[in-house]
C-alpha positions in Angstrom: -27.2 -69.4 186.5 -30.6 -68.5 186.8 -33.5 -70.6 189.1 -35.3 -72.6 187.5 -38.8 -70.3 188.0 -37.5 -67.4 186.3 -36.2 -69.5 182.9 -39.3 -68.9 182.0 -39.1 -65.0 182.1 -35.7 -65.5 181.0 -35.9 -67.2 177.4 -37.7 -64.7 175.8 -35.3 -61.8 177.5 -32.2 -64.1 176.0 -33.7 -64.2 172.7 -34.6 -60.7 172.3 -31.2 -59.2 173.8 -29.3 -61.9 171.3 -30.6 -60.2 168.1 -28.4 -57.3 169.0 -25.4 -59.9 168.3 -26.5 -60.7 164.5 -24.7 -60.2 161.5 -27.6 -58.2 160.2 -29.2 -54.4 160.1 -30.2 -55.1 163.9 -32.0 -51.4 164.3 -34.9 -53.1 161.9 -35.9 -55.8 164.4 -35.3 -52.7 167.6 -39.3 -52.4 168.3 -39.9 -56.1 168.3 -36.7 -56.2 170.8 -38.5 -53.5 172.3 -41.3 -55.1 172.7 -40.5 -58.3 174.2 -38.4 -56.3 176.7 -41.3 -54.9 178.2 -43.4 -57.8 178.6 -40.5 -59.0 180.8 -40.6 -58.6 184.4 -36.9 -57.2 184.9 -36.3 -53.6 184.8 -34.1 -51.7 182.3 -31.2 -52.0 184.5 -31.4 -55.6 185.3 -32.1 -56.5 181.4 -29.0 -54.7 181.0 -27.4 -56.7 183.7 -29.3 -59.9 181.6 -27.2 -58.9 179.0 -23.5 -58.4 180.0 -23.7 -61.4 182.5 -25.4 -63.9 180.6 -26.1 -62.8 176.7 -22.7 -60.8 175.6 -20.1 -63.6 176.9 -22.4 -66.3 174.5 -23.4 -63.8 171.9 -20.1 -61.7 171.2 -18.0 -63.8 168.6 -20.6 -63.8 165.9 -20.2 -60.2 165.4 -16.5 -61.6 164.4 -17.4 -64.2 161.9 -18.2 -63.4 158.4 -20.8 -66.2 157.7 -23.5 -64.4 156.0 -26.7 -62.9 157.3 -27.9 -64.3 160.5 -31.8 -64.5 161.3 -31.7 -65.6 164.8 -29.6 -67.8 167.6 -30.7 -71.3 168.4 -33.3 -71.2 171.5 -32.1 -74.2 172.8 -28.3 -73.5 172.2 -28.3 -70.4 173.5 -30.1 -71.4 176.7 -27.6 -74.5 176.9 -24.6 -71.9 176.4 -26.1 -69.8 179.2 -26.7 -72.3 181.6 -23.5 -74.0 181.2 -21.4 -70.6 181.2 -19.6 -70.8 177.8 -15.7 -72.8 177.4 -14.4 -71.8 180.7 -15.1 -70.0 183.8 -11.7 -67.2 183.0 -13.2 -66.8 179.8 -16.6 -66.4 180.6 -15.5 -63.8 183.1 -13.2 -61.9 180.7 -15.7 -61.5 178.6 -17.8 -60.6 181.6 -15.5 -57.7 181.7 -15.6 -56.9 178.2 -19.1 -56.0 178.3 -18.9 -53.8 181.4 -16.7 -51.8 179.8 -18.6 -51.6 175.9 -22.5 -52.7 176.5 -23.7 -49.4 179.0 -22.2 -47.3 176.1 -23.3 -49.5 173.1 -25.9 -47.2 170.2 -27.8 -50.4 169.6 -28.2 -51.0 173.3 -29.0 -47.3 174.2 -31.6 -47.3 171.4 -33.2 -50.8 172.4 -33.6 -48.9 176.2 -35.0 -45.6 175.0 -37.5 -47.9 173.1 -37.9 -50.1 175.7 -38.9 -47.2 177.7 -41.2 -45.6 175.7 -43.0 -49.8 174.9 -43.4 -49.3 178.9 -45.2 -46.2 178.5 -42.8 -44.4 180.2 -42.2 -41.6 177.5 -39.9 -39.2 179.1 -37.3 -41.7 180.1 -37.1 -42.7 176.4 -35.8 -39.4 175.5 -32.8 -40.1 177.9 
């Protein structure tokens, strides 16, 4: 769970990083993930680290459920979910798992860095 001070930095990251998990064109709304990214204080590995540990264990199953277009997750369920560690501590960490294994390889997430990079001005790591 994160400390208290950095909830702060962290609700915006969560929010961003959960738009990859809608049931929705998701590269449209990549430079507005992009963007708020950036204006966080973490680095692209530990946003990536953001979102195995703490986003994809919440986040995964509504890529599963076919309940029509989703705009956005709930900013105060998502934080609750996240904070609390989902339905159990096995399954949280399975899922944990799960993420290693398919986010660092994900196009949506390699797309969101490479913007990410290039929102940070750092041009040539974008083309990575």
């Amino acid at each position: 769970m994160p400390a208290a001070p950095d909830l702060e930095a962290r609700r915006p990251v969560w929010a961003a990083l959960s738009s990859m998990f809608l049931d929705a064109d998701v590269s449209l709304t990549r430079e507005a993930r992009a963007a708020a990214l950036a204006a966080s204080p973490y680095t692209a590995q530990a946003l990536e680290q953001i979102l195995i540990d703490e986003v994809y264990p919440v986040c995964w199953a509504n890529l599963n459920v076919a309940q029509g277009e989703s705009v956005a997750f709930d900013p105060a369920w998502l934080e609750a979910m996240i904070v609390q560690r989902g339905p159990s501590p096995e399954t949280f960490a399975r899922l944990q798992d799960l993420a290693r294994l398919a986010v660092p390889h994900s196009t949506e997430w390699l797309a969101t860095k490479a913007a990410l990079a290039v929102a940070r001005g750092d041009h040539a790591a974008g083309l990575a």
